[in-house]
C-alpha positions in Angstrom: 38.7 74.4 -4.1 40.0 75.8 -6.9 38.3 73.6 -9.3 34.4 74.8 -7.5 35.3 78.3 -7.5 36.4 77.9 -11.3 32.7 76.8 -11.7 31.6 79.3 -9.1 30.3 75.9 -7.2 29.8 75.4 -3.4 32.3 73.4 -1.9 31.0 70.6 0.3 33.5 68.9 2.3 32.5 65.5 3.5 35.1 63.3 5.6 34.0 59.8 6.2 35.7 58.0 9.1 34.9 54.7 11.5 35.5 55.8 14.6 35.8 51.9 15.5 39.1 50.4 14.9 37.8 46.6 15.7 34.9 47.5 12.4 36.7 48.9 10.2 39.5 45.8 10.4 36.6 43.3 10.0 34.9 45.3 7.3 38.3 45.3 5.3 39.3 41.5 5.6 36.0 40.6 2.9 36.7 43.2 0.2 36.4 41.3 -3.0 38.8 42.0 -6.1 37.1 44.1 -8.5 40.3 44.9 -10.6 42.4 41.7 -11.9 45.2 42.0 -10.5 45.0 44.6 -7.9 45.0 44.0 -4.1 42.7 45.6 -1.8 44.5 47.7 0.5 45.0 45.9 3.9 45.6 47.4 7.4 48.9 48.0 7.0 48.8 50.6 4.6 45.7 51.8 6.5 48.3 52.5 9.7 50.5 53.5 7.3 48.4 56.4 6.0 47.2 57.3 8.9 50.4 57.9 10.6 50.7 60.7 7.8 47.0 61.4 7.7 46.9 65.9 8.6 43.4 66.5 10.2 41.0 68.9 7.8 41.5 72.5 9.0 40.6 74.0 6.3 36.9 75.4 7.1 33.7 73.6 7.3 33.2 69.9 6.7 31.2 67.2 7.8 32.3 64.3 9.4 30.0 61.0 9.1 30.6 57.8 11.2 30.3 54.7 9.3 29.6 52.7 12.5 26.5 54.5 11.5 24.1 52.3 9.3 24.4 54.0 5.7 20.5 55.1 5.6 21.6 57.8 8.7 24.6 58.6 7.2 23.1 59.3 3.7 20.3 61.5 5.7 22.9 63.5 7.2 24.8 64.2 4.1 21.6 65.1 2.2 20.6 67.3 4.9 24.3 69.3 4.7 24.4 69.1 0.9 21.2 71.1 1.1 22.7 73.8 3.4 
């Protein structure tokens, strides 16, 4: 926030989420290693950070399923990134 109104930029909020717990385990398990020595995160740390996870409150967002295929996501966030 305080970095857009330093540029006096709109502020676009856009939370991504998979509303589908069985997906988004099986769309984890293939994540190839694209740092050397760095482990993709795996679900553990995903239940981890989600037991802390705060909900936004903070004004308007826009929340996109990825159980959605990508092309309809991307059309929605276009679409609210015009406003």
């Amino acid at each position: 926030r305080g970095l857009a109104s330093e540029h006096s930029a709109r502020l676009s909020v856009i939370h991504c989420h998979c509303s589908d717990e069985a997906i988004w385990k099986a769309r984890m398990e293939p994540r190839p290693r694209y740092v050397p020595g760095w482990t993709p995160v795996g679900w553990e740390e995903v239940e981890w950070l989600r037991a802390r996870y705060e909900p936004w409150d903070q004004g308007e967002a826009l929340f996109v399923d990825a159980v959605e295929k990508p092309e309809k996501n991307l059309a929605v966030v276009l679409e609210y990134l015009r406003g």
